[in-house]
C-alpha positions as protocol buffer text, in pm:
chain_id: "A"
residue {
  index: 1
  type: UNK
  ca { x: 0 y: 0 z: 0 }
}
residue {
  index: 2
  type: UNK
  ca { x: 285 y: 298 z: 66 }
}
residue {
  index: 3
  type: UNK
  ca { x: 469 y: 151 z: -234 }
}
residue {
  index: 4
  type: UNK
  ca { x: 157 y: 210 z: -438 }
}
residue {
  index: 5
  type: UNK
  ca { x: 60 y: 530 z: -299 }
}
residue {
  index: 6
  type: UNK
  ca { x: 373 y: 668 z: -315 }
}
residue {
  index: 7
  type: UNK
  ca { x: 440 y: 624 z: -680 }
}
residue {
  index: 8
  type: UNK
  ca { x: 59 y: 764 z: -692 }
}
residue {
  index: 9
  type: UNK
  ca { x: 194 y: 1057 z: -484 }
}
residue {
  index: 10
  type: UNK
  ca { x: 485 y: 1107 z: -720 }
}
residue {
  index: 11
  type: UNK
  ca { x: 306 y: 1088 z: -1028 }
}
residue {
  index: 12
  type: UNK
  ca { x: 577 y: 883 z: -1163 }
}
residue {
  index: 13
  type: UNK
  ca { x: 333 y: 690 z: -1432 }
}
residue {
  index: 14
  type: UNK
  ca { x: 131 y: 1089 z: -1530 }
}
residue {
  index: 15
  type: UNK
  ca { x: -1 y: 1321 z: -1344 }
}
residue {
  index: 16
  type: UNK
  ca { x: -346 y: 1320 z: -1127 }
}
residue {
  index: 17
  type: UNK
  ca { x: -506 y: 1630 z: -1273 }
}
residue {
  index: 18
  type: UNK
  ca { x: -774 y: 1643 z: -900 }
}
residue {
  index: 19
  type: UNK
  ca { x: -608 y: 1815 z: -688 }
}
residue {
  index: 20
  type: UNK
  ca { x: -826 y: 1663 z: -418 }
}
residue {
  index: 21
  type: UNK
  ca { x: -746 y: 1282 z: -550 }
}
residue {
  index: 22
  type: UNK
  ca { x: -367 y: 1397 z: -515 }
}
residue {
  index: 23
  type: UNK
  ca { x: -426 y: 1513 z: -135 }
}
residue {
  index: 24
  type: UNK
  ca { x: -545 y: 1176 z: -49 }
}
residue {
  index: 25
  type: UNK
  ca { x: -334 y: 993 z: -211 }
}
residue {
  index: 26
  type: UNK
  ca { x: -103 y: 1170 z: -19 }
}
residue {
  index: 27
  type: UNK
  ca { x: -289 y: 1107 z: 298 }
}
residue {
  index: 28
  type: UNK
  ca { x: -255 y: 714 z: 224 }
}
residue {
  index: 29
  type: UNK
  ca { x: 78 y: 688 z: 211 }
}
residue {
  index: 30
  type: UNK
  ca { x: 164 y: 895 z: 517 }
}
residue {
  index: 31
  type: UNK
  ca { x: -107 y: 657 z: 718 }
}
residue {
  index: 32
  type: UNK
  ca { x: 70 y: 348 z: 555 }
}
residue {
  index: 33
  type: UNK
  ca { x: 406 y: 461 z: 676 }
}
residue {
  index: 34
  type: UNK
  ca { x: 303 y: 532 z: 1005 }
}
residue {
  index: 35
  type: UNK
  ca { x: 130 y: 199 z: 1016 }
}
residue {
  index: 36
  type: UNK
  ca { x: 429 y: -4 z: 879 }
}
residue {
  index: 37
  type: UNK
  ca { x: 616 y: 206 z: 1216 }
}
residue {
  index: 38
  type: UNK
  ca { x: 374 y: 47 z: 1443 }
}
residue {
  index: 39
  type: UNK
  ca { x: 386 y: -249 z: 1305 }
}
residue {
  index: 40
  type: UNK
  ca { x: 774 y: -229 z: 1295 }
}
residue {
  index: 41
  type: UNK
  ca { x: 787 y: -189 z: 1679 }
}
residue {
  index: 42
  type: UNK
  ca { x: 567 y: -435 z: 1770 }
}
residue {
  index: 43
  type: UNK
  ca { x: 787 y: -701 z: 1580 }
}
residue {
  index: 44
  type: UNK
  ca { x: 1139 y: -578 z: 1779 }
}
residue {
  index: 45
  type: UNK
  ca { x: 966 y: -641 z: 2033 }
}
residue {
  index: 46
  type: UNK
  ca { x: 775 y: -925 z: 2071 }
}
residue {
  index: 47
  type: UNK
  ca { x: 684 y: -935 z: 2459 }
}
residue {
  index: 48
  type: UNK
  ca { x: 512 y: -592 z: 2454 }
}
residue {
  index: 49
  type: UNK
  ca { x: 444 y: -633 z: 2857 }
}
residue {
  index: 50
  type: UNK
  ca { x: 799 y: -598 z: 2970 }
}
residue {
  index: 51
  type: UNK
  ca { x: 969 y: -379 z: 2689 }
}
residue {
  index: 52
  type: UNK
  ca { x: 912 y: -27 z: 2656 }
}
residue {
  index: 53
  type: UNK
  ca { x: 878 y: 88 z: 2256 }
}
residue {
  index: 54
  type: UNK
  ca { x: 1177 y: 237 z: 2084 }
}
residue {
  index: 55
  type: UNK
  ca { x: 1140 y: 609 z: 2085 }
}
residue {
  index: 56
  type: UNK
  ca { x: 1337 y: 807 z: 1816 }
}
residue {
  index: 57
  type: UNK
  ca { x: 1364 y: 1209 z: 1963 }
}
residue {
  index: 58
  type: UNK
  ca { x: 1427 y: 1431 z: 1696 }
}
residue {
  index: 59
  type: UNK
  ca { x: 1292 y: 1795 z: 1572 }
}
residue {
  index: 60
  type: UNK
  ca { x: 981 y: 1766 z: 1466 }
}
residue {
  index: 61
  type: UNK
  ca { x: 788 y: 2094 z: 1338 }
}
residue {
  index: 62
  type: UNK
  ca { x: 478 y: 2068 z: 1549 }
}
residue {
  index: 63
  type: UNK
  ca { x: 235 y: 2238 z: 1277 }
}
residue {
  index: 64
  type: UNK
  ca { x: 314 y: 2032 z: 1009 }
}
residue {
  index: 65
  type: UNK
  ca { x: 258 y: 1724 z: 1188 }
}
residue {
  index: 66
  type: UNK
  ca { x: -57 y: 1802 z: 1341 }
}
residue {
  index: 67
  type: UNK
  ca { x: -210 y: 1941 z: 1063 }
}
residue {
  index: 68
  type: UNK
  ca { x: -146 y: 1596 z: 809 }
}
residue {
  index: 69
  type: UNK
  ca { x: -319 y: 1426 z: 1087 }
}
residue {
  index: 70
  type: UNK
  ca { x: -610 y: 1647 z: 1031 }
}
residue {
  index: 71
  type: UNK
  ca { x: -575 y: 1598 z: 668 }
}
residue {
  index: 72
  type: UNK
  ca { x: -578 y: 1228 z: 727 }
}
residue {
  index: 73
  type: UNK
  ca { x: -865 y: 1178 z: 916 }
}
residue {
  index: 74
  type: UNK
  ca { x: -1093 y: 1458 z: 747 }
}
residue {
  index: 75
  type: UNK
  ca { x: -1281 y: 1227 z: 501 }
}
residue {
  index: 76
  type: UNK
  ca { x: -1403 y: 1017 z: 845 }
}
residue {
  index: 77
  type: UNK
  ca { x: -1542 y: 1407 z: 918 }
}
residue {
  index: 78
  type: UNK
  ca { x: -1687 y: 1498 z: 623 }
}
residue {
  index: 79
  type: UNK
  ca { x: -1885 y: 1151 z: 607 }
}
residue {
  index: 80
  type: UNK
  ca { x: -2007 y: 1240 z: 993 }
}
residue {
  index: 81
  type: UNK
  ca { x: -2092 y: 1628 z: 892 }
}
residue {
  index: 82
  type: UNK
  ca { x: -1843 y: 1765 z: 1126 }
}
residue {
  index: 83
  type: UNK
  ca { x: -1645 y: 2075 z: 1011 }
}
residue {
  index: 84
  type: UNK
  ca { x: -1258 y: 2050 z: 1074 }
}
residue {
  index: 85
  type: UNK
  ca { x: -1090 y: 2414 z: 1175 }
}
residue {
  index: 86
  type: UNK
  ca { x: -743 y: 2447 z: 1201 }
}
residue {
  index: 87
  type: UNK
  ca { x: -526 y: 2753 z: 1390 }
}
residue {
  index: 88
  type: UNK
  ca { x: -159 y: 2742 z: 1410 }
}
residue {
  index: 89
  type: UNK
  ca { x: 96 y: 2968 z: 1568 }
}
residue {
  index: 90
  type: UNK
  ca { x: 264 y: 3286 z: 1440 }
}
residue {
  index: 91
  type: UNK
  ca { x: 594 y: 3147 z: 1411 }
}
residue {
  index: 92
  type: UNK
  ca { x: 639 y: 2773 z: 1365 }
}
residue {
  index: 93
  type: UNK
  ca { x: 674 y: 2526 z: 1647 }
}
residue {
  index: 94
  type: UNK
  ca { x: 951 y: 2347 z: 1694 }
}
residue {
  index: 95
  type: UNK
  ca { x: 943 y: 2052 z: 1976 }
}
residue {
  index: 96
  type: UNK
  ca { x: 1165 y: 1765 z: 2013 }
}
residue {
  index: 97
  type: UNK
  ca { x: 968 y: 1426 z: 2003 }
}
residue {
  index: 98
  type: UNK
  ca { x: 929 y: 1081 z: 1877 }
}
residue {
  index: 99
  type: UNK
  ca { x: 745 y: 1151 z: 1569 }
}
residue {
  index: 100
  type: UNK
  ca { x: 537 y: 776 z: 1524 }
}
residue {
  index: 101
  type: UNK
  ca { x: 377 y: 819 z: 1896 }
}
residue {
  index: 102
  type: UNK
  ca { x: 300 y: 1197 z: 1863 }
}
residue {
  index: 103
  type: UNK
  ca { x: 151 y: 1124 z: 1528 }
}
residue {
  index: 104
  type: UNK
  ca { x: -53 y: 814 z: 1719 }
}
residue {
  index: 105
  type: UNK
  ca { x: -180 y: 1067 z: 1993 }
}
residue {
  index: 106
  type: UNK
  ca { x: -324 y: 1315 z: 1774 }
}
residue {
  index: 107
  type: UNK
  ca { x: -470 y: 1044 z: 1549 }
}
residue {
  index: 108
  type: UNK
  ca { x: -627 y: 937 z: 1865 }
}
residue {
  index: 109
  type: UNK
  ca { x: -740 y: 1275 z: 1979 }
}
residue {
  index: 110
  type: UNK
  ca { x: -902 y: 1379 z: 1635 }
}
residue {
  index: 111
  type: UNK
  ca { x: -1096 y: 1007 z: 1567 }
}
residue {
  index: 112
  type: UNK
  ca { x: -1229 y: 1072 z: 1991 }
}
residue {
  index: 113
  type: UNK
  ca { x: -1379 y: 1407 z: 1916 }
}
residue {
  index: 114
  type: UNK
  ca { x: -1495 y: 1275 z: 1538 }
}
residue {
  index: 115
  type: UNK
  ca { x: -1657 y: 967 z: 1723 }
}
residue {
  index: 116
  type: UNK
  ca { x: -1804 y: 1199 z: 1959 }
}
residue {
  index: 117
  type: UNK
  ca { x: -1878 y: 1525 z: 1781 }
}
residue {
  index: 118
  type: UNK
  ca { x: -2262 y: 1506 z: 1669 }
}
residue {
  index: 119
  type: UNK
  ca { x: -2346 y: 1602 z: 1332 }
}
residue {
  index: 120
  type: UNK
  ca { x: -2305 y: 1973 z: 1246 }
}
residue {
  index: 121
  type: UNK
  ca { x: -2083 y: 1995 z: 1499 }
}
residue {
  index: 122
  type: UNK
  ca { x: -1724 y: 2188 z: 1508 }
}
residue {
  index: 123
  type: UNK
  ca { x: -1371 y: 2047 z: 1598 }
}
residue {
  index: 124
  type: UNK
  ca { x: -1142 y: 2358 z: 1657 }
}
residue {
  index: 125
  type: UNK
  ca { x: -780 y: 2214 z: 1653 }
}
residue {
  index: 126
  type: UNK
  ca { x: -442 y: 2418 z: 1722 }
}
residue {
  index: 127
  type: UNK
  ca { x: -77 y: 2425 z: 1771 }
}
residue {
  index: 128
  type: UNK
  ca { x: -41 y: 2737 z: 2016 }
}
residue {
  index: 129
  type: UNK
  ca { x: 256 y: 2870 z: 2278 }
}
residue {
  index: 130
  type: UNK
  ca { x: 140 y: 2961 z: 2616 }
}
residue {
  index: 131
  type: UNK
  ca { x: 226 y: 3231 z: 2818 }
}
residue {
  index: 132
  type: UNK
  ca { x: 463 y: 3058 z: 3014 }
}
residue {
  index: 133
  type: UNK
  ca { x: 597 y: 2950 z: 2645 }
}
residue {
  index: 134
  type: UNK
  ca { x: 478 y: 2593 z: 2694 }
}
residue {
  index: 135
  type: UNK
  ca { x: 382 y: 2486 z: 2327 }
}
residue {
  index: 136
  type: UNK
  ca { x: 13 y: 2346 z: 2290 }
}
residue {
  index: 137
  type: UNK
  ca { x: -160 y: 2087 z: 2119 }
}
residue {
  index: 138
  type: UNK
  ca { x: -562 y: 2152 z: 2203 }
}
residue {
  index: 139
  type: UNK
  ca { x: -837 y: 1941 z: 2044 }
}
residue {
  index: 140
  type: UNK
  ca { x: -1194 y: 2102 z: 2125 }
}
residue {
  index: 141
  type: UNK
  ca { x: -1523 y: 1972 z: 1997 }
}
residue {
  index: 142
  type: UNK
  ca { x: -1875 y: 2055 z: 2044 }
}
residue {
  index: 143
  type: UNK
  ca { x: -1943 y: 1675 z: 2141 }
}
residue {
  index: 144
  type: UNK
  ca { x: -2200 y: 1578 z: 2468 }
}
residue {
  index: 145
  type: UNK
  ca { x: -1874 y: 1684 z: 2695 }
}
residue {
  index: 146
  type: UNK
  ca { x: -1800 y: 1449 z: 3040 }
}
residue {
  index: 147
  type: UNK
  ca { x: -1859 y: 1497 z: 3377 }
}
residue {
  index: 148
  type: UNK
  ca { x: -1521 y: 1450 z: 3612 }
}
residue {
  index: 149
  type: UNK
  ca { x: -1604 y: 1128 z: 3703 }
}
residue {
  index: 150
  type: UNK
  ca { x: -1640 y: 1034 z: 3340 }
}
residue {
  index: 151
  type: UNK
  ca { x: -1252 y: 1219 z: 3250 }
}
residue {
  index: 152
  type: UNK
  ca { x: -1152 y: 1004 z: 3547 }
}
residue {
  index: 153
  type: UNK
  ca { x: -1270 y: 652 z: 3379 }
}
residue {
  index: 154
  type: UNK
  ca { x: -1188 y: 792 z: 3011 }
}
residue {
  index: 155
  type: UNK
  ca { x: -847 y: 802 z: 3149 }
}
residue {
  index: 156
  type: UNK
  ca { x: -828 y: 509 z: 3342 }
}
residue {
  index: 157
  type: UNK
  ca { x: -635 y: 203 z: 3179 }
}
residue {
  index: 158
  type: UNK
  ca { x: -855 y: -65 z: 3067 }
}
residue {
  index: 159
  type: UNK
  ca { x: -709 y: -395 z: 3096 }
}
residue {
  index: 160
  type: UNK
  ca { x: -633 y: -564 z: 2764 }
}
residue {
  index: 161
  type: UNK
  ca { x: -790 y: -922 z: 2878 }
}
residue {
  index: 162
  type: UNK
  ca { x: -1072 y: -788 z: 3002 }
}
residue {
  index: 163
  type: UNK
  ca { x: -1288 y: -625 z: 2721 }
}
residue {
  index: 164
  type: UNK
  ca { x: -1557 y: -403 z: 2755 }
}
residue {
  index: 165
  type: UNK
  ca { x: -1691 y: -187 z: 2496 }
}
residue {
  index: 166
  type: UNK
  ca { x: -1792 y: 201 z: 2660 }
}
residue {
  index: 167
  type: UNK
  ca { x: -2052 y: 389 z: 2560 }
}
residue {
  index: 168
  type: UNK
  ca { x: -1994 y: 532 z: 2206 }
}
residue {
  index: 169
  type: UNK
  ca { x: -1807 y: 262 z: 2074 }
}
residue {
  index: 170
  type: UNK
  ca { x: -1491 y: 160 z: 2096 }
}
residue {
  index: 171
  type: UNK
  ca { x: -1284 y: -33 z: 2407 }
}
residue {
  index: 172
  type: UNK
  ca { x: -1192 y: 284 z: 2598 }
}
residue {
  index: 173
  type: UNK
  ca { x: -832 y: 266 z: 2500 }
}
residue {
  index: 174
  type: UNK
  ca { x: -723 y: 557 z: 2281 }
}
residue {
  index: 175
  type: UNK
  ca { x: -712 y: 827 z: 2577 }
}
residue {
  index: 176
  type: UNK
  ca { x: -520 y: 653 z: 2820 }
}
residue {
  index: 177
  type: UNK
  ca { x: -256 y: 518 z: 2534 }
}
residue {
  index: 178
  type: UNK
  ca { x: -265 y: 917 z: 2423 }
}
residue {
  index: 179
  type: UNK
  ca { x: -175 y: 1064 z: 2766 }
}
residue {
  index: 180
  type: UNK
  ca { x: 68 y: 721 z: 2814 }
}
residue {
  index: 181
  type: UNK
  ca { x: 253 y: 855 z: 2488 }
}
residue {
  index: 182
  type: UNK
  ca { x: 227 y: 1210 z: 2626 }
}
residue {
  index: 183
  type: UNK
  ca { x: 427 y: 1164 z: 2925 }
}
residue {
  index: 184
  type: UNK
  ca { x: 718 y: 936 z: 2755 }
}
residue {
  index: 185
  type: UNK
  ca { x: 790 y: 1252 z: 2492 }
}
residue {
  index: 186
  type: UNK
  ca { x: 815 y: 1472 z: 2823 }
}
residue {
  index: 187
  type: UNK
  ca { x: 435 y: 1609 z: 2751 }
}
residue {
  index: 188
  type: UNK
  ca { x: 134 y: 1614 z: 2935 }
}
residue {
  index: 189
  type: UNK
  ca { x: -267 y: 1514 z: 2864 }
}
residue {
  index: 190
  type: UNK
  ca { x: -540 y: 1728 z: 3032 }
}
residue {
  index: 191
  type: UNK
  ca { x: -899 y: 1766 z: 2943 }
}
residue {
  index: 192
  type: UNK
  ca { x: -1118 y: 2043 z: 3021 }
}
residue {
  index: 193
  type: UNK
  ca { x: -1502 y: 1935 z: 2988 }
}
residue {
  index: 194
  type: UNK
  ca { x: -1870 y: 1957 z: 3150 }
}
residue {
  index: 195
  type: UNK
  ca { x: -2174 y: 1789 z: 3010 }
}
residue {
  index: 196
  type: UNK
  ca { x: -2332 y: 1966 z: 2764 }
}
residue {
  index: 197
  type: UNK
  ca { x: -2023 y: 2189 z: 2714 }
}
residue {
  index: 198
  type: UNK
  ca { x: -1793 y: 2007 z: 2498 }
}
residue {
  index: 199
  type: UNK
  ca { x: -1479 y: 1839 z: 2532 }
}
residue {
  index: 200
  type: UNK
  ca { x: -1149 y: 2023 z: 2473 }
}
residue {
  index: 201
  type: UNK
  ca { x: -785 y: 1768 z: 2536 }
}
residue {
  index: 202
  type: UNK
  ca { x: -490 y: 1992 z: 2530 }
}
residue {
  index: 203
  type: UNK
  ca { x: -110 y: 1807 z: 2506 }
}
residue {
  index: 204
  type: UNK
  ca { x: 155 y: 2050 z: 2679 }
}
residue {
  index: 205
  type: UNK
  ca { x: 532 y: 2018 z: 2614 }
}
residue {
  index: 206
  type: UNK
  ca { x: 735 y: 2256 z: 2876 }
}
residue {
  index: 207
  type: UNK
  ca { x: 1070 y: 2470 z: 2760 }
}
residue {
  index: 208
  type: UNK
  ca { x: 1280 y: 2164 z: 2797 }
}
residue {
  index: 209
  type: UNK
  ca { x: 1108 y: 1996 z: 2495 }
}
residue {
  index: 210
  type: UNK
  ca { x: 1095 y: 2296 z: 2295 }
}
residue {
  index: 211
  type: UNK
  ca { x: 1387 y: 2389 z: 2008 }
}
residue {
  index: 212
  type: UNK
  ca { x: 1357 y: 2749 z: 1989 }
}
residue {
  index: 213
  type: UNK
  ca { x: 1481 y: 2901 z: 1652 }
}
């Protein structure tokens, strides 16, 4: 599949006059490299349980990599009716991460609030620097929101023998692998919700993980 796409992508065989059939060709074969990662770690290291994955840190230009995660996942929006909107910084972002796993949490992050988001609903998403010049990853939708008891079991590890399907779909374990991956590229996971009010999931990296330019 990235073999394919990627001579797609290049056009090496004519062009592909739709420019929209060219962005998702594109979009394939950065999801089928990022898969063929995954996969890639999982085979070096077979018992999972007692071997933490293989980070790679390098610099990694937060806007760019946030927002081809947005393009990746905006046809599962556009079939739900949710709009996408994207903000980025004034001056580009520069943070120093394993690319594969930051990739995986905002993958996460975006196919949460897409799950969640109802129909006609908005999904703001932006790379921002704090006053305190912590850089910001923030995911907001306009979905049913949680109560803190519900953040609390959202982020709560489910077992992997024991599984139970939540409310919504899906086996509950996308957050807690986000704010897992978070914490092991020096980040950190919050989330700032209220029933009724939306759901907004913000990933903060501090000065130390921050290039400056």
């Amino acid at each position: 599949i990235a073999v394919a796409a990627e001579i797609m992508r290049d056009e090496r065989f004519g062009p592909i006059a739709n420019a929209r059939y060219q962005g998702y060709v594109t979009d394939i074969a950065a999801s089928a490299r990022h898969a063929l990662d995954l996969i890639g770690r999982m085979l070096d290291r077979p018992d999972a349980s007692e071997k933490p994955p293989e980070f790679r840190f390098e610099r990694l230009v937060l806007d760019d990599l946030v927002e081809g995660s947005v393009s990746t996942v905006m046809p599962l929006a556009e079939a739900k009716g949710v709009r996408i909107e994207t903000a980025r910084d004034r001056r580009s972002l520069y943070v120093t991460a394993d690319a594969t796993s930051l990739r995986q949490i905002v993958f996460n992050l975006l196919t949460n609030a897409i799950k969640f988001t109802p129909r006609g609903g908005t999904i703001d998403v932006s790379t921002t620097t704090a006053r305190d010049g912590t850089v910001l990853i923030t995911v907001a939708d306009t979905g049913p929101g949680m109560s803190a008891g519900e953040i609390a079991d959202a982020l709560k590890p489910v077992p992997l023998d024991v599984p139970h399907v939540r409310e919504g779909g899906g086996l509950g374990l996308g957050l807690p692998l986000a704010a897992s991956l978070a914490e092991a590229n020096g980040a950190r996971l919050t989330i700032d919700s209220a029933p009724r009010a939306g759901t907004r999931v913000q990933i903060a990296f501090p000065k130390r993980r921050i290039i400056g330019i």
